[in-house]
C-alpha positions as CSV (number, residue, x, y, z in Angstrom):
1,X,0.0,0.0,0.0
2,X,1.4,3.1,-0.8
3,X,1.1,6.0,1.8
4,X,0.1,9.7,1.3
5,X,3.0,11.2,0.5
6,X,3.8,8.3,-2.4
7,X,0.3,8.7,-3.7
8,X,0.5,12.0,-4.2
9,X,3.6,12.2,-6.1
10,X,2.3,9.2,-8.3
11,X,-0.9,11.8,-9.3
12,X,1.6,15.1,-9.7
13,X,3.9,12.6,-12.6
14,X,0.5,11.3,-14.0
15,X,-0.5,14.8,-14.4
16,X,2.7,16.5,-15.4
17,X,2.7,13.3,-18.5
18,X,-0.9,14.2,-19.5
19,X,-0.1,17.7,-19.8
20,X,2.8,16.9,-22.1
21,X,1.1,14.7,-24.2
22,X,-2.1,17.5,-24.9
23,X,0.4,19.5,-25.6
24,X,2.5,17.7,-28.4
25,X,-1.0,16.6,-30.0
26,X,-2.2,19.9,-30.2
27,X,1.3,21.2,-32.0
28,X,0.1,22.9,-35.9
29,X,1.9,20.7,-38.1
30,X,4.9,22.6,-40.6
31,X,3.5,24.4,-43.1
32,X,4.1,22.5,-46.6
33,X,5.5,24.5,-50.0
34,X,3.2,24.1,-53.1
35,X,4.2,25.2,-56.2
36,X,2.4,28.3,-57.9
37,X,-1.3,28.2,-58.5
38,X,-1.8,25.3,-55.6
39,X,-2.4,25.5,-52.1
40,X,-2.1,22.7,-48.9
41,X,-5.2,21.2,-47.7
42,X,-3.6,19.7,-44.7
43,X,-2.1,16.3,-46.6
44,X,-1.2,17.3,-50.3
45,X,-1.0,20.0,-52.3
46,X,-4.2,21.2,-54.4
47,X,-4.9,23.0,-57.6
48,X,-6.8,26.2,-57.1
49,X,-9.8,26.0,-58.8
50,X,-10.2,28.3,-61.9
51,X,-5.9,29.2,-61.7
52,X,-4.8,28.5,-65.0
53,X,-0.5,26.8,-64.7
54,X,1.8,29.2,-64.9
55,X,3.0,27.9,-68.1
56,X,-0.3,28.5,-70.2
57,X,-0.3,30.3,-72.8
58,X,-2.9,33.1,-73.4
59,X,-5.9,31.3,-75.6
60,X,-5.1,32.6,-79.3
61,X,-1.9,34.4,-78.7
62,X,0.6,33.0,-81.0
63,X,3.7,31.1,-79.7
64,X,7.0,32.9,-80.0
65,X,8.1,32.0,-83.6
66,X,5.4,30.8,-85.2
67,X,4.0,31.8,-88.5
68,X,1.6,34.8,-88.9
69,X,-2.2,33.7,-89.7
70,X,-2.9,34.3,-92.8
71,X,-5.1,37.6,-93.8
72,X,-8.9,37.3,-93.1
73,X,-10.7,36.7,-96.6
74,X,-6.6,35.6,-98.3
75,X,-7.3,32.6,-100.7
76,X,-4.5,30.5,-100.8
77,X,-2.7,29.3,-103.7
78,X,-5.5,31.4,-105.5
79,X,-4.8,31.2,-109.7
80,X,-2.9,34.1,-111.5
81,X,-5.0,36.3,-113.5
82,X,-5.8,35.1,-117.4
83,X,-3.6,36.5,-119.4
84,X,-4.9,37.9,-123.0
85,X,-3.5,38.1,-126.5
86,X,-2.3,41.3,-127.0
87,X,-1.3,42.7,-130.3
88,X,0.1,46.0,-131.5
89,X,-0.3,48.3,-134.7
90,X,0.2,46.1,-137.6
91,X,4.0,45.4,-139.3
92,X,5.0,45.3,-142.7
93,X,4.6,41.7,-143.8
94,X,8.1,40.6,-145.9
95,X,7.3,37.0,-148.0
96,X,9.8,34.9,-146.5
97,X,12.1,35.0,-148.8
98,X,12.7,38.3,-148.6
99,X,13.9,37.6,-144.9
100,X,15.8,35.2,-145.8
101,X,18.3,36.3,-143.5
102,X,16.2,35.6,-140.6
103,X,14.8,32.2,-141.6
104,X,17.8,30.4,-142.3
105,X,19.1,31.6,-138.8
106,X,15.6,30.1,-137.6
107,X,16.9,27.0,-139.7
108,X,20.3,26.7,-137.7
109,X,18.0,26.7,-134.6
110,X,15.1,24.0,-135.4
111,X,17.9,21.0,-134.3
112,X,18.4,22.4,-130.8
113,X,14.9,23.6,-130.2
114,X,13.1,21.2,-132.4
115,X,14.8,18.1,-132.7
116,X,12.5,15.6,-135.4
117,X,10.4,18.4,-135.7
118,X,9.4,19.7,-139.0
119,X,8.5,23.2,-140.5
120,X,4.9,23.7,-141.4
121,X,3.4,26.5,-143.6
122,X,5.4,29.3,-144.4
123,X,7.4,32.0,-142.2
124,X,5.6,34.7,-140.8
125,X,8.2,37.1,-141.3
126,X,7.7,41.0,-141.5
127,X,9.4,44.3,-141.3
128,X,8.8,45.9,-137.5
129,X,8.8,48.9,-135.5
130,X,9.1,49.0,-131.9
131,X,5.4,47.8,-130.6
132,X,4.5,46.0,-134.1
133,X,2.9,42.9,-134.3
134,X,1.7,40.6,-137.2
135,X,-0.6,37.9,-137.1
136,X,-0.2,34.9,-138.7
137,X,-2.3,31.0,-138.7
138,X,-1.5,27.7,-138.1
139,X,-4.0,24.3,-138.2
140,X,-2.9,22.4,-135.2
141,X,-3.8,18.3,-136.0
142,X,-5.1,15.7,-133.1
143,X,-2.7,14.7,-130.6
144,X,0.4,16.6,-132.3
145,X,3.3,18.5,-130.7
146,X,4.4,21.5,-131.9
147,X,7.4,24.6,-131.1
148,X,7.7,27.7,-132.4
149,X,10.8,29.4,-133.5
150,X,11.8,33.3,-134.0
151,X,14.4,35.1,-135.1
152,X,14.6,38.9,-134.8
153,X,17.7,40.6,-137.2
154,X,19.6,43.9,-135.4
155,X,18.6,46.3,-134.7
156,X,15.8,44.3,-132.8
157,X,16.3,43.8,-129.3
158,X,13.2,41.9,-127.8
159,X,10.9,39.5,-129.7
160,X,7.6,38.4,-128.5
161,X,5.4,35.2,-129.7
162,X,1.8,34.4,-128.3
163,X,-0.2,31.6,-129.4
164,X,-4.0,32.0,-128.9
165,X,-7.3,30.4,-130.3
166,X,-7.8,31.3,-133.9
167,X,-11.8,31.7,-133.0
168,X,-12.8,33.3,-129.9
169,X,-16.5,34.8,-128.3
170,X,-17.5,37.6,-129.6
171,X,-16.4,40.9,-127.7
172,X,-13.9,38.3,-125.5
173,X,-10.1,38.9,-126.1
174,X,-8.5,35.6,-127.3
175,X,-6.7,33.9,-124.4
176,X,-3.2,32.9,-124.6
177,X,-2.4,29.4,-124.3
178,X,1.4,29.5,-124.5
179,X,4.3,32.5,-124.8
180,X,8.2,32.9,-124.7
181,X,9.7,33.5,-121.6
182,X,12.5,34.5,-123.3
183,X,14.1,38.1,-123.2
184,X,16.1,39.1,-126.7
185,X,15.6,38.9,-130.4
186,X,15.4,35.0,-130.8
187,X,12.2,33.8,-128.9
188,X,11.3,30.2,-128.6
189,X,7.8,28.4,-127.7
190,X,7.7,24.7,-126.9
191,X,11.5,24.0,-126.9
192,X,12.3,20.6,-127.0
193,X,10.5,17.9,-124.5
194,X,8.2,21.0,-123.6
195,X,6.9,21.5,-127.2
196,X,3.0,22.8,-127.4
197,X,0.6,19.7,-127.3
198,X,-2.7,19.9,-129.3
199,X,-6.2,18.2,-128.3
200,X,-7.6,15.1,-129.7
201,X,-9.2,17.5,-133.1
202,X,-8.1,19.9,-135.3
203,X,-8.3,23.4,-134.7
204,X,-6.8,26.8,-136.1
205,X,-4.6,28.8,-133.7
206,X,-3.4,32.1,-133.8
207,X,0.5,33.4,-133.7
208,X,1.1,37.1,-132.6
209,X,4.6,38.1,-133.3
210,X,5.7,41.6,-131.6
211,X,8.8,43.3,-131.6
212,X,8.7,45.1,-127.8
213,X,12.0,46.5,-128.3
214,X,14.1,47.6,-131.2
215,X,13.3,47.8,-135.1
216,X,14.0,45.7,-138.0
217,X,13.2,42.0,-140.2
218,X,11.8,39.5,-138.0
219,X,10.1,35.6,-138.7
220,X,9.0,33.2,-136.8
221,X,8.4,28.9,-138.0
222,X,6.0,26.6,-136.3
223,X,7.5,23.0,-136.5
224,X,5.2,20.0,-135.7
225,X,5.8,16.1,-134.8
């Protein structure tokens, strides 16, 4: 049995524990770091609802680098305007062999341009002044291919060749089908491999032959195979 004075200081340590232990239970647990936009609900860290991440972009702001959109109402890839025949005051016309000088130069370039090709019709050959053009005809068969070779003679400096539909709608300028992209007084359409295809039937087409810069005798061949 234990007497007063042990059974009191058995009660004071019994008490002095308890107080300790309400004490460590009621300690605030350390505060926990969450990243930016979260918070700590007591265990893990939580989004805030309705924060957007840090790292988000601003909805249709363009990331650094990237391409501009393209213009409101832009249609890409949209098709280059038709181009039209365009002819200028008439030239003299010259009978070929009165510019002969010019068509046999046309003759020393039908092997390179037109190899296996051969020359149909006659020259359209004519004496020019800067911004004259003469019109000449050809009748394209099925399923041929044809070039077209010109020669201008100094002092020309630029000679242009259009090909265009012989017949065309009334009060419509004839569109052209095929030109040089050549700059001086030789011009060249259908050069080799690339020679001017026809459709499956006949039809008449229409040469324009300018000279754009310069003065003087200039022809131009169609050869077919």
């Amino acid at each position: 049995m234990l007497n007063s004075k042990q059974s009191s200081l058995v009660l004071a340590v019994l008490a002095l524990a308890a107080c300790g232990g309400d004490d460590k239970s009621a300690a605030a647990p350390m505060a926990q770091q969450c990243p930016p936009g979260q918070y700590f609900d007591g265990q893990i860290c939580q989004s805030m609802q309705g924060a957007a991440p840090a790292n988000t972009a601003t909805p249709g702001a363009a990331a650094p680098g990237a391409p501009a959109a393209a213009a409101p109402g832009a249609v890409p890839g949209a098709p280059a305007p038709v181009v039209t025949a365009q002819a200028g005051p008439n030239a003299t016309p010259l009978d070929p062999a009165a510019a002969a000088a010019a068509t046999q130069a046309i003759n020393l370039l039908s092997p390179q341009s037109a190899p296996g090709a051969k020359p149909i019709g006659s020259a359209i050959a004519g004496q020019f002044q800067q911004g004259q053009s003469l019109e000449g005809q050809v009748q394209m068969q099925p399923n041929k291919c044809y070039t077209l070779i010109g020669v201008g003679l100094p002092p020309v400096q630029n000679l242009d060749i259009q090909l265009a539909p012989f017949v065309s709608m009334a009060g419509v300028p004839a569109m052209v089908l095929a030109a040089d992209q050549t700059v001086g007084p030789n011009a060249v359409i259908g050069e080799k491999a690339a020679c001017y295809r026809s459709g499956p039937i006949a039809v008449p087409m229409k040469v324009i032959v300018t000279v754009s810069q310069g003065s003087g005798v200039a022809a131009v061949q169609v050869y077919e195979k």
